[in-house]
C-alpha positions as CSV (number, residue, x, y, z in Angstrom):
1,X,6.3,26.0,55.6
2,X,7.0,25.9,51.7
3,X,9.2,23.2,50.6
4,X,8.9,24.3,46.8
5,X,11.1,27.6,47.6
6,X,13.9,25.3,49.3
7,X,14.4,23.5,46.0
8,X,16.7,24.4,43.7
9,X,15.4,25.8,40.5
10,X,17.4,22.7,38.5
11,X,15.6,20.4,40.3
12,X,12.1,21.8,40.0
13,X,12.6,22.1,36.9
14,X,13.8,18.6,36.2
15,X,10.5,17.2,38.3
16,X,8.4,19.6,35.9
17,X,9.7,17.7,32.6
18,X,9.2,13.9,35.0
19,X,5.7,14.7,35.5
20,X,4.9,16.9,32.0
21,X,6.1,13.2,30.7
22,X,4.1,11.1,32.4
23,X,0.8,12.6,30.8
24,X,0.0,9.8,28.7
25,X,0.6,8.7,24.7
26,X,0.3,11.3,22.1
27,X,-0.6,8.9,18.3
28,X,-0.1,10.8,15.6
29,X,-0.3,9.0,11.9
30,X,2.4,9.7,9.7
31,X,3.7,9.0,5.8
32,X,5.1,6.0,5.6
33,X,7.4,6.9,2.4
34,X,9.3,8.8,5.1
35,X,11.6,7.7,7.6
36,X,10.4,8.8,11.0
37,X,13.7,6.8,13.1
38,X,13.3,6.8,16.8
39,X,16.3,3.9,17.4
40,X,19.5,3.5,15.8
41,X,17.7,-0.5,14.7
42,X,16.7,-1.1,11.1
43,X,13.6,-0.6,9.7
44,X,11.0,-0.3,7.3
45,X,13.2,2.6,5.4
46,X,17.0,1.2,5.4
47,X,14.9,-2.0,3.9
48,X,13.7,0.0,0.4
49,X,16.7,2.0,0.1
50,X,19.5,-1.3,0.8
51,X,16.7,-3.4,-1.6
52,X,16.5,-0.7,-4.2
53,X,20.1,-0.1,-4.4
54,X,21.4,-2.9,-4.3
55,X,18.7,-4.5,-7.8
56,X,19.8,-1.7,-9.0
57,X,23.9,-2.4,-9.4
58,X,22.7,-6.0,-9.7
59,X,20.2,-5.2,-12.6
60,X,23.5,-2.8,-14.6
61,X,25.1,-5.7,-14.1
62,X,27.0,-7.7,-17.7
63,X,24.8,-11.3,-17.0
64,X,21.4,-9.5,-17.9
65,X,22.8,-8.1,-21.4
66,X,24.1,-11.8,-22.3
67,X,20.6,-13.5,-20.8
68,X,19.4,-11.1,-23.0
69,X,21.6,-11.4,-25.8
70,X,21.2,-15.4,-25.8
71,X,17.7,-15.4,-25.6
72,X,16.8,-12.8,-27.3
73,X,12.5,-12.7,-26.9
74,X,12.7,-14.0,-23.4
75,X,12.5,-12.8,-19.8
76,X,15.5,-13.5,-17.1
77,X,13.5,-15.3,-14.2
78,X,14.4,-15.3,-11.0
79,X,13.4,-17.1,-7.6
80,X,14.0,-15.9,-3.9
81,X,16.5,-18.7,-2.2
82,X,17.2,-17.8,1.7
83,X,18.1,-14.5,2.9
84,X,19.5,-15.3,6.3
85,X,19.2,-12.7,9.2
86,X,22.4,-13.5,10.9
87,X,22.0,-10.5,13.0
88,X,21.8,-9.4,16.5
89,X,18.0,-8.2,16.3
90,X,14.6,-9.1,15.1
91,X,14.7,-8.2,11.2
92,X,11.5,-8.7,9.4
93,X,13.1,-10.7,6.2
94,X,9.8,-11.0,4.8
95,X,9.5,-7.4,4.7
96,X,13.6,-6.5,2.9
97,X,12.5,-9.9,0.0
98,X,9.1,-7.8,-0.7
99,X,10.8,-4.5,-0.8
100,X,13.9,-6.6,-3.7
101,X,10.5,-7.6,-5.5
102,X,9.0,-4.4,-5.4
103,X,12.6,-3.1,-6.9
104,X,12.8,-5.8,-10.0
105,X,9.3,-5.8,-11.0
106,X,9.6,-1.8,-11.1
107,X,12.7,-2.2,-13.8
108,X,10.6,-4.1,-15.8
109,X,13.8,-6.4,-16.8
110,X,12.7,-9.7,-15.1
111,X,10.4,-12.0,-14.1
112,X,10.0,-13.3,-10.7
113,X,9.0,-16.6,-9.8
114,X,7.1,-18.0,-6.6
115,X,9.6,-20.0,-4.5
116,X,8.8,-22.9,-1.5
117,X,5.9,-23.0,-0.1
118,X,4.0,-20.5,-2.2
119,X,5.0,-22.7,-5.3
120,X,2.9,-25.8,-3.3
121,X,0.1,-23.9,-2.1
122,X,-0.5,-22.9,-6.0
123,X,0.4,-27.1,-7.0
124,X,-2.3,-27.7,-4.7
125,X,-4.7,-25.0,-6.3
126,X,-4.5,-26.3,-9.8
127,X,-4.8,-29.8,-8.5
128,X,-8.2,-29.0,-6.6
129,X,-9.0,-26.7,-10.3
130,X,-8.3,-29.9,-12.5
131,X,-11.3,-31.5,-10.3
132,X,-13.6,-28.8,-9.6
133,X,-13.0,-26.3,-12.4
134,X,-15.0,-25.7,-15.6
135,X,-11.8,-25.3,-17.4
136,X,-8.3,-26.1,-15.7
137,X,-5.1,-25.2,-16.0
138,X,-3.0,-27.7,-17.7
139,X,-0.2,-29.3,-15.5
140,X,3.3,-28.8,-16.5
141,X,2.8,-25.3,-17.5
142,X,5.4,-24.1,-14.7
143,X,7.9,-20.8,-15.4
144,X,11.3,-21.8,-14.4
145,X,13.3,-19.9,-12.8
146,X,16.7,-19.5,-14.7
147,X,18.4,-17.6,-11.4
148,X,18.5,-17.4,-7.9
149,X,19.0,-14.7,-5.3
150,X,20.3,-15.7,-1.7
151,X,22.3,-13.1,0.8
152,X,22.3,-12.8,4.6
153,X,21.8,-9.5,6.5
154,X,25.0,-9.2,9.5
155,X,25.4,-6.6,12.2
156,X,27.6,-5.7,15.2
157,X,26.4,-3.4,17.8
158,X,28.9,-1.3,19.7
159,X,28.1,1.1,22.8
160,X,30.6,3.3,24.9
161,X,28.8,5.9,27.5
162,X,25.6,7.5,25.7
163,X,26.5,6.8,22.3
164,X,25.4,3.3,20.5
165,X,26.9,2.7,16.9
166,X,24.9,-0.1,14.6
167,X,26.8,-1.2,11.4
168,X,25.1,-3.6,9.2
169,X,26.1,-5.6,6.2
170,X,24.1,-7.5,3.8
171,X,25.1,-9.6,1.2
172,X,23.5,-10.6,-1.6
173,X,24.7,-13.1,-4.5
174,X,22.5,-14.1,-7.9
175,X,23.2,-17.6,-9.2
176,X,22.5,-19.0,-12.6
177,X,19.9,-21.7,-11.7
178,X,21.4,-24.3,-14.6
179,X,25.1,-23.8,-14.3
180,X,25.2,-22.9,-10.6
181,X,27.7,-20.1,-11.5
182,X,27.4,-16.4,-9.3
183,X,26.5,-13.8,-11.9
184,X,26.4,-10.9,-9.7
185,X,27.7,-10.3,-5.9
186,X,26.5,-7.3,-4.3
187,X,27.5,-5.7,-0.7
188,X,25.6,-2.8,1.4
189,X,26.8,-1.3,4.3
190,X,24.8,0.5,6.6
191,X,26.3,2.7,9.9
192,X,23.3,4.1,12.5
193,X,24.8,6.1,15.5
194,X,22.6,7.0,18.4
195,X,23.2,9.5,21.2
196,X,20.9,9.3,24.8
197,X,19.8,12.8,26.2
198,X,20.7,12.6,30.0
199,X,17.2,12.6,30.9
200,X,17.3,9.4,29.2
201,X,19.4,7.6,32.0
């Protein structure tokens, strides 16, 4: 006896897709200038577009023409404090602080300066130079950094049958280093919404 001509034609149809699935990984590389989203999480791209927006407001902002216009000749510096992820995922931070460098350094308006640990590790190289070196670098010869940039990344994740909605928020604040006074206060928001197939449940 056939089974298969007892099935319904739905149901064939649906065990045709099951097992079509189940043929293994397809790899395929791709640009990674574009956004290829298969979740409604962050990622690589809402990182360079919430970094390069947001140095850009901060960079149009007044305290950069009066650094400018009280110094004239010299360069606003500025050092990464701690950008929190205060989230409910995994966020590489790492990742969003390279992506605010990448954004400053390509306005040519400031100066960044190594921060924490990278500031020791670099201590500790012109120490070893000042030994072992034909000619060292003089101590004391340190860039300051005359601000500071600090923020958190937030999110709240809401879910109601198939569809997921993602809203994230990240704050970011620029301080002058010597006075301690917020030159610059900047807000993103970001809303994802994602909608399961039925196969997906």
């Amino acid at each position: 006896m056939n089974t298969t001509k007892t099935l319904p034609l739905a149901l064939l149809l649906l065990l045709t897709l099951i097992i079509s699935g189940c043929g293994g990984s397809k790899i395929m590389r791709v640009d990674a200038s574009e956004e290829h989203a298969i979740s409604d999480r962050w990622n690589s791209k809402d990182s360079q577009l919430v970094a390069d927006e947001m140095i850009g407001d901060m960079l149009s902002f007044p305290w950069l023409k009066r650094f400018n216009r009280a110094h004239p000749g010299e360069r606003a510096t500025i050092t990464i404090g701690r950008i929190k992820n205060k989230s409910h995922e995994h966020i590489p931070v790492d990742m969003f602080i390279n992506d605010i460098k990448k954004a400053v350094m390509r306005s040519d308006l400031a100066d960044f300066v190594v921060s924490g640990s990278e500031r020791q590790d670099l201590r500790d190289e012109k120490s070893d130079q000042d030994l072992h070196a034909a000619q060292a670098i003089e101590a004391g010869q340190e860039q300051a950094s005359t601000f500071m940039l600090s923020g958190s990344i937030n999110s709240i994740a809401d879910k109601v049958g198939r569809k997921s909605v993602t809203a994230y928020q990240i704050d970011l604040k620029l301080i002058n280093v010597k006075t301690n006074r917020e030159v610059w206060v900047g807000q993103k928001k970001i809303q994802k919404v994602a909608e399961k197939s039925l196969l997906d449940w």
